[in-house]
C-alpha positions as CSV (number, residue, x, y, z in Angstrom):
1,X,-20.2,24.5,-26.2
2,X,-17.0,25.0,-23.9
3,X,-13.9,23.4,-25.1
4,X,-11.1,25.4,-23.8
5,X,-8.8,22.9,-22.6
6,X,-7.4,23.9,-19.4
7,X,-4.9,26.4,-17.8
8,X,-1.8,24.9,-16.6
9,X,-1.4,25.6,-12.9
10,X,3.0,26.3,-13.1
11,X,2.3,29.2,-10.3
12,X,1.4,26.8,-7.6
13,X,4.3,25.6,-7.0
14,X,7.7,28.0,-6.3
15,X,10.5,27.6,-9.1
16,X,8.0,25.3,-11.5
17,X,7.7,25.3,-15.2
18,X,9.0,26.7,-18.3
19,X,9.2,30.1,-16.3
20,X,11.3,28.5,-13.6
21,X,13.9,25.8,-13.8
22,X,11.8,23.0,-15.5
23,X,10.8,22.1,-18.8
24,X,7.2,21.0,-20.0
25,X,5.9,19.2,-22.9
26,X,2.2,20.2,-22.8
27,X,2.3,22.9,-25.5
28,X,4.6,23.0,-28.5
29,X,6.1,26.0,-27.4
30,X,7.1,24.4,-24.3
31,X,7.9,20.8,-26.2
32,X,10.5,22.5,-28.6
33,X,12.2,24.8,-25.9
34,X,12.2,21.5,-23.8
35,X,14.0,19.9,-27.5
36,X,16.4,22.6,-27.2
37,X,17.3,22.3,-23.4
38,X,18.2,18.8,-24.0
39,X,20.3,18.9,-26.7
40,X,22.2,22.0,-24.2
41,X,22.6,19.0,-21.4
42,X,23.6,16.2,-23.6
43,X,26.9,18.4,-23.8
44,X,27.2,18.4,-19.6
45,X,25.2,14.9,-18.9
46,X,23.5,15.2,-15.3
47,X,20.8,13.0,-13.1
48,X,17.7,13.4,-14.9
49,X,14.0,13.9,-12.7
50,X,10.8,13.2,-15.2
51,X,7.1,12.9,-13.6
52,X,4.1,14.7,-12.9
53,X,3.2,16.9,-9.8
54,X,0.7,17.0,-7.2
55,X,-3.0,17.5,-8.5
56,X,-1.7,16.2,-12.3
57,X,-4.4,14.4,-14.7
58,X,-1.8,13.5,-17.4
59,X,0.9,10.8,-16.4
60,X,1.1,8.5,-20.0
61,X,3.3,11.9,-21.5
62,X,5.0,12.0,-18.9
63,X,6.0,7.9,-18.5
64,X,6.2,7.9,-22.6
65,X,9.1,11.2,-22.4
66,X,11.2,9.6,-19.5
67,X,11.5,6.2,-21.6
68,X,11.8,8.2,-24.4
69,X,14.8,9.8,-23.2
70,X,16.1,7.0,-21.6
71,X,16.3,5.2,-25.1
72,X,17.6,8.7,-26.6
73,X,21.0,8.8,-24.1
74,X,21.8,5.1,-25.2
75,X,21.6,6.2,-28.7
76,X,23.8,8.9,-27.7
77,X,25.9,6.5,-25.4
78,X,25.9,8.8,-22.1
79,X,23.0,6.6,-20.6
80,X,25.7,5.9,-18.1
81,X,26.8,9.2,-17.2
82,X,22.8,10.3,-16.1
83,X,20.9,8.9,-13.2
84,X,17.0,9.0,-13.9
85,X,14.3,9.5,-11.2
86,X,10.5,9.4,-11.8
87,X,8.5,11.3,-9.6
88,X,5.0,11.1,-9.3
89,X,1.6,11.8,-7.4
90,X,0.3,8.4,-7.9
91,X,-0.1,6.4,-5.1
92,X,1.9,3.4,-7.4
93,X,3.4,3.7,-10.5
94,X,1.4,3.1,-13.6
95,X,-2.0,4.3,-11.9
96,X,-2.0,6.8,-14.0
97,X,-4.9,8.3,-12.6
98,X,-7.3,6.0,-13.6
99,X,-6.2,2.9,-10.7
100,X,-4.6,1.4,-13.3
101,X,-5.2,-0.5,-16.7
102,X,-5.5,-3.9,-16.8
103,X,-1.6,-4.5,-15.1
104,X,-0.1,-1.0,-15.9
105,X,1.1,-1.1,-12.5
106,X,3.7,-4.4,-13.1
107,X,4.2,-3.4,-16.7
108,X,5.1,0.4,-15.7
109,X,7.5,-1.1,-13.0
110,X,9.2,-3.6,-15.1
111,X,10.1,-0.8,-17.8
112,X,11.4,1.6,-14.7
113,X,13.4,-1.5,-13.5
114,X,14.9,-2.7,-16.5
115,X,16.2,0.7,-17.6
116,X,17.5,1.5,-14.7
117,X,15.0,4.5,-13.5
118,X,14.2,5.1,-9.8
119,X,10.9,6.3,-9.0
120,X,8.8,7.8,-5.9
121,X,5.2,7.4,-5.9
122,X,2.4,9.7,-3.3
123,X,5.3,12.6,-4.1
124,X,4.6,16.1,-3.6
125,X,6.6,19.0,-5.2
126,X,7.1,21.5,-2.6
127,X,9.6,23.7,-4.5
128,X,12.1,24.3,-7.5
129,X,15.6,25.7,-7.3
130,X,18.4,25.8,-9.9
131,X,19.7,22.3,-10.1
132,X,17.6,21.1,-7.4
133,X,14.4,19.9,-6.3
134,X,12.4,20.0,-3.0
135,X,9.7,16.7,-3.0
136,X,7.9,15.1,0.4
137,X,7.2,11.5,-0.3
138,X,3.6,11.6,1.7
139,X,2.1,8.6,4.1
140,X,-1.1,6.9,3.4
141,X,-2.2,9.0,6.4
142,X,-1.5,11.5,5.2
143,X,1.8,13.0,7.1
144,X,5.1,13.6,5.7
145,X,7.1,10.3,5.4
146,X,10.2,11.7,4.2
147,X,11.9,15.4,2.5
148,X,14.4,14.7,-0.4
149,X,16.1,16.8,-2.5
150,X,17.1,15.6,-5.7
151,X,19.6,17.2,-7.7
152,X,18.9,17.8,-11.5
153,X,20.6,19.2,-14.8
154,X,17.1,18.4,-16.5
155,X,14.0,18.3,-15.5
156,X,10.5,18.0,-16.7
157,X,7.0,16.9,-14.5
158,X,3.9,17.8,-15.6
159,X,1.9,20.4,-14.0
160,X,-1.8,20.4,-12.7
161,X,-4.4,22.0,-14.5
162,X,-7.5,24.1,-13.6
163,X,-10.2,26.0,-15.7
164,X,-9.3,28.9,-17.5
165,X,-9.2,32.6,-15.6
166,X,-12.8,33.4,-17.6
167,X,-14.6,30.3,-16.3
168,X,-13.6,30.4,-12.9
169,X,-15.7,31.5,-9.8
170,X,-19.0,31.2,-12.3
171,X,-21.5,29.5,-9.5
172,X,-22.5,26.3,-11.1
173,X,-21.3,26.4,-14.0
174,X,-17.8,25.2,-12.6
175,X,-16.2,23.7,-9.6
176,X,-13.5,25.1,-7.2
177,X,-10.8,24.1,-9.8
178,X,-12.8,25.7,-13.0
179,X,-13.5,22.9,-14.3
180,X,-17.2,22.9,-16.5
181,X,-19.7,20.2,-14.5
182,X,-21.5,17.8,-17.0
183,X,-23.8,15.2,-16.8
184,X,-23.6,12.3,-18.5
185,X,-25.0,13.9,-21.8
186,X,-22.3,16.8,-21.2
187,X,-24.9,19.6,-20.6
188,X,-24.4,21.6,-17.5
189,X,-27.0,21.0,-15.2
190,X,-27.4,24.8,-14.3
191,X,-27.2,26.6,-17.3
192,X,-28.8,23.6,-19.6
193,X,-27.7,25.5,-23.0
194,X,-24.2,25.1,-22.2
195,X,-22.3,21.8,-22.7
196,X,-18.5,20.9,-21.8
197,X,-16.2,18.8,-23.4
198,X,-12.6,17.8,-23.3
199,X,-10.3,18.2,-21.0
200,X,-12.2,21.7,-19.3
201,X,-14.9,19.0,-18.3
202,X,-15.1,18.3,-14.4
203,X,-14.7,14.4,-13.5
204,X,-14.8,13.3,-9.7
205,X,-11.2,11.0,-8.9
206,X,-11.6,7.6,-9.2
207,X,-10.9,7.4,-5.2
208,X,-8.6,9.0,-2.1
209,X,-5.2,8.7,-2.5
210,X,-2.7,9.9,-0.4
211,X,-1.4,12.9,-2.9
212,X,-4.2,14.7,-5.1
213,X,-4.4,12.5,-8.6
214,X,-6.8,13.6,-11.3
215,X,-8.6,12.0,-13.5
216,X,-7.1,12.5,-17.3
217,X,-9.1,12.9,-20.4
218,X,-7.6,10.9,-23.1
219,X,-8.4,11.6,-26.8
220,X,-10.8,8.9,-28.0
221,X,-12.7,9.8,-24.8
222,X,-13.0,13.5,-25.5
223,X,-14.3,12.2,-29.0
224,X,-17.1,10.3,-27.4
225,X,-17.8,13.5,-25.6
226,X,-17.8,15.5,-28.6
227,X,-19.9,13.0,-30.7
228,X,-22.8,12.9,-28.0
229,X,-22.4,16.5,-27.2
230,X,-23.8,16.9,-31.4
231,X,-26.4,14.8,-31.1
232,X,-27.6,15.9,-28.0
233,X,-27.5,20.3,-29.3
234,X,-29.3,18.8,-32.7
235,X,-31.7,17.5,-30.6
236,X,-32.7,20.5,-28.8
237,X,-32.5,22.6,-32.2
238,X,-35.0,20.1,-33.3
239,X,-37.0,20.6,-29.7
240,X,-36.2,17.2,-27.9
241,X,-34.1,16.5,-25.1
242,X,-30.6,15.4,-25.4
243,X,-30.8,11.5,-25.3
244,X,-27.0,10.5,-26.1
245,X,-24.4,9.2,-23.8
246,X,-20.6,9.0,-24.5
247,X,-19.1,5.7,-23.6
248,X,-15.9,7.7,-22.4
249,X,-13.9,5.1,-23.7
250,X,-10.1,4.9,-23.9
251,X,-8.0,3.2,-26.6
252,X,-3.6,4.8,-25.8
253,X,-0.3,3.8,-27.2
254,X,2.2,4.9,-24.8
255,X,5.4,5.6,-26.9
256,X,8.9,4.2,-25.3
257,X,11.0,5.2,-28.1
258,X,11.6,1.6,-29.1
259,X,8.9,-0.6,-27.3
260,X,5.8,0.9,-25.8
261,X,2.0,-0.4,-23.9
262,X,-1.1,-0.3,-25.4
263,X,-4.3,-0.6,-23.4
264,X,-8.2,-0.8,-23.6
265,X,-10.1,0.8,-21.0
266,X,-14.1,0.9,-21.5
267,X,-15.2,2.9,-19.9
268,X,-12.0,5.0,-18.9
269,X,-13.6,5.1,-15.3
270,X,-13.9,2.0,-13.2
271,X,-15.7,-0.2,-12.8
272,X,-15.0,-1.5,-16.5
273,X,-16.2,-4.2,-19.0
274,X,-12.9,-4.1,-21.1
275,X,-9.5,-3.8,-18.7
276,X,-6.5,-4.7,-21.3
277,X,-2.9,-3.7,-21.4
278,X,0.0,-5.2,-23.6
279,X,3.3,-4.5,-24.5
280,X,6.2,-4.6,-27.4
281,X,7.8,-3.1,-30.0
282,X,4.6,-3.0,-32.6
283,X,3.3,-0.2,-29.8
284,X,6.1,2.0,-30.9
285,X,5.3,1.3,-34.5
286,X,1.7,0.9,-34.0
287,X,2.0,4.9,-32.5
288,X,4.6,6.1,-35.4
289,X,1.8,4.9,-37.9
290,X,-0.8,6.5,-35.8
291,X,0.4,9.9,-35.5
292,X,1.0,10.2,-39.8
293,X,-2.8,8.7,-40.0
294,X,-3.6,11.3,-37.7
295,X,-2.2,14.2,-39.1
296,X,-3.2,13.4,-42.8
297,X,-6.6,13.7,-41.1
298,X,-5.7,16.8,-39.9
299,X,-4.9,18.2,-43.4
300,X,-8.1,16.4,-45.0
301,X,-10.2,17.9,-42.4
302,X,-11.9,14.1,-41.9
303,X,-12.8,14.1,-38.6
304,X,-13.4,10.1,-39.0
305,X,-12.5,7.6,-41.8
306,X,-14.9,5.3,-42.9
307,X,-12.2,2.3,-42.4
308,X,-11.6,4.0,-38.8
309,X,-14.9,3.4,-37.5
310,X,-15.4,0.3,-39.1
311,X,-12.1,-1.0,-37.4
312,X,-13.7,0.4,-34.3
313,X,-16.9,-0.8,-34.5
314,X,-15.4,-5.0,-35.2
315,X,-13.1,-4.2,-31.9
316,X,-16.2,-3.3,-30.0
317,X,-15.2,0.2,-29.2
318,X,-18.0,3.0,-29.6
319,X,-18.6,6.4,-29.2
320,X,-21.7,6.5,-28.0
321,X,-23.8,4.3,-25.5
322,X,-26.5,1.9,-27.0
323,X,-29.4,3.5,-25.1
324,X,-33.5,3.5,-25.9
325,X,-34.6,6.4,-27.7
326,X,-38.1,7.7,-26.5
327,X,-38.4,9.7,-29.6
C-alpha cells in the first residue's frame, strides 16, 4: 500500500517557498516558522499576498489562513495599515479545484469583499523576489492577459505537489507528475498487488482551465480510500478479488477565524448527488470542536468512534459504495 503523501514542488518556481521569500503552511515545520514570520511583520505591517500557485490541489488552507489573518490584524488593530491580495490558479474564486461546492464561488467572493481582500483568479506565479512578486493573470485562451508585480512584507501560496523522487519515472505504476494510478478499488492496474491512497493517488482534473488546477484530496475522502483499500487486500489474502469502492466523499469546515463554510460534496468529483455549502459562526466552532475530537482520537488510537459513524451513517454519508457482492 503506498501512502506517501506527496513532494511539494517549491523548486519550480524561482524565489518560492520556505527556502525563498515565502512562507508555507503544509508541514508544521513550515506552519510554525510561518507563526514566527508573522509575529516579525506585525511589528513593520505591509500588503499581504495569500493563495495557491499554478498546478496547486489544496486551496481551502489557503482561503481558511488569509481570513484567518485578516481576523488576526483586526484583533491586533493594524487591519488598516495592510493591503491583502489573494492570488490563485483557479479560474474563479472558490473553485477550489473541485468547480465549486454548491455556491462556494458567491460565498468565497462575499467573504473577499467584505474584508476588504483583492483577488486574481487563472494567476500564474512566474517568480519570487525579496518583497516582490512576479504573477501573469492568463486568458481563457490561453495568452498572457496582464504581468503584475505585487509588492509583499508577507507572503504565503501554496505550492503544487508531485509524487515523491522514489515513485517517479516507474512505468505504470505512476503518471508524469508521480502520482500512483488507481482504479476505482485503488489497486494499480499494472502492478495489481500494489494499492494507492491519499493524496499520492493520481485523479484526472475535473476539466480545462485556463491555469493548471488539481484536484485535492480531502480527509474524509482519503478515509473512504483507506477503508475500501482494507477490504479489498483482505479479500485477496482470502483469494477473491477486491470488490469495494470508496464513495470519495467530502465533508470540510473551512476555518475563518470567526465565521467559516461548511460543505457536502458526494462524491467530491462532479457530477454529484449531494452539492451543499453554508456559512456562520458555528463553522468556526463546529471546526474548534472538531480538531480536539480529532486529536483525542489521535491519542486513543480509535481510528472511528462508534457515535462518529453512527452520526455519519443518519446524514447519509458513507465510506464505501453500496455495491453487489458476487461472493
Amino acid at each position: 500500500m503506498i501512502a506517501t503523501g506527496p513532494e511539494l514542488a517549491f523548486d519550480e518556481i524561482e524565489g518560492f517557498g520556505p527556502e525563498g521569500f515565502t512562507q508555507s503552511v503544509c508541514h508544521v515545520d513550515h506552519a510554525e516558522a510561518a507563526g514566527r514570520a508573522f509575529e516579525e511583520f506585525c511589528k513593520n505591517p505591509r500588503p499581504i499576498v495569500i493563495g495557491a500557485v499554478q498546478g496547486a490541489s489544496c486551496y481551502g488552507p489557503a482561503y481558511e489562513f488569509a481570513f484567518i489573518l485578516d481576523t488576526a490584524l483586526r484583533k491586533r488593530k493594524i487591519r488598516d495599515q495592510v493591503p491583502m491580495t489573494f492570488v490563485t490558479s483557479e479560474p474563479y474564486v472558490g473553485h477550489l479545484g473541485l468547480d465549486g461546492v454548491g455556491d462556494t464561488k458567491g460565498l468565497m467572493e462575499t467573504n473577499l469583499r467584505e474584508r476588504h481582500i483583492k483577488w486574481m483568479t487563472s494567476s500564474k506565479l512566474q517568480k519570487v523576489e525579496d518583497g516582490k512578486m512576479t504573477v501573469e493573470e492568463i486568458a481563457d485562451d490561453g495568452s498572457v492577459k496582464a504581468v503584475t508585480e505585487l509588492p509583499f512584507g508577507y507572503a504565503m501560496l501554496l505550492p503544487a505537489f508531485r509524487g515523491i523522487p522514489a515513485l517517479r519515472g516507474i512505468e505504470g505504476l505512476v503518471n508524469p507528475r508521480g502520482f500512483v494510478i488507481v482504479d476505482k478499488h485503488q489497486r494499480n492496474p499494472a502492478f495489481p498487488n500494489v494499492f494507492g491512497i491519499g493524496v499520492c493517488v493520481a485523479i484526472p482534473p475535473v476539466g480545462k482551465t485556463p491555469v493548471p488546477v488539481g484536484v485535492p484530496k480531502t480527509g474524509f475522502m482519503i478515509e473512504s480510500m483507506v477503508t475500501a483499500t482494507s477490504h479489498n487486500i483482505a479479500n485477496l489474502v482470502r483469494g477473491r478479488e477486491p470488490d469495494e469502492t470508496g464513495t470519495w466523499n467530502a465533508v470540510c469546515l473551512a476555518d475563518f477565524g470567526d465565521s467559516g463554510i461548511a460543505f457536502v460534496a458526494q462524491p467530491q468529483i462532479p457530477p454529484r448527488n449531494v452539492n451543499w455549502s453554508s456559512q456562520g459562526k458555528w463553522v468556526h466552532w463546529a471546526k474548534i470542536a472538531f480538531e480536539r475530537y480529532f486529536m483525542h482520537k489521535l491519542r486513543k488510537g480509535t481510528s472511528e468512534t462508534f457515535y462518529e459513524k453512527f452520526g455519519m451513517s443518519m446524514l447519509g454519508i458513507d465510506k464505501l459504495k453500496a455495491t453487489k457482492k458476487t461472493n
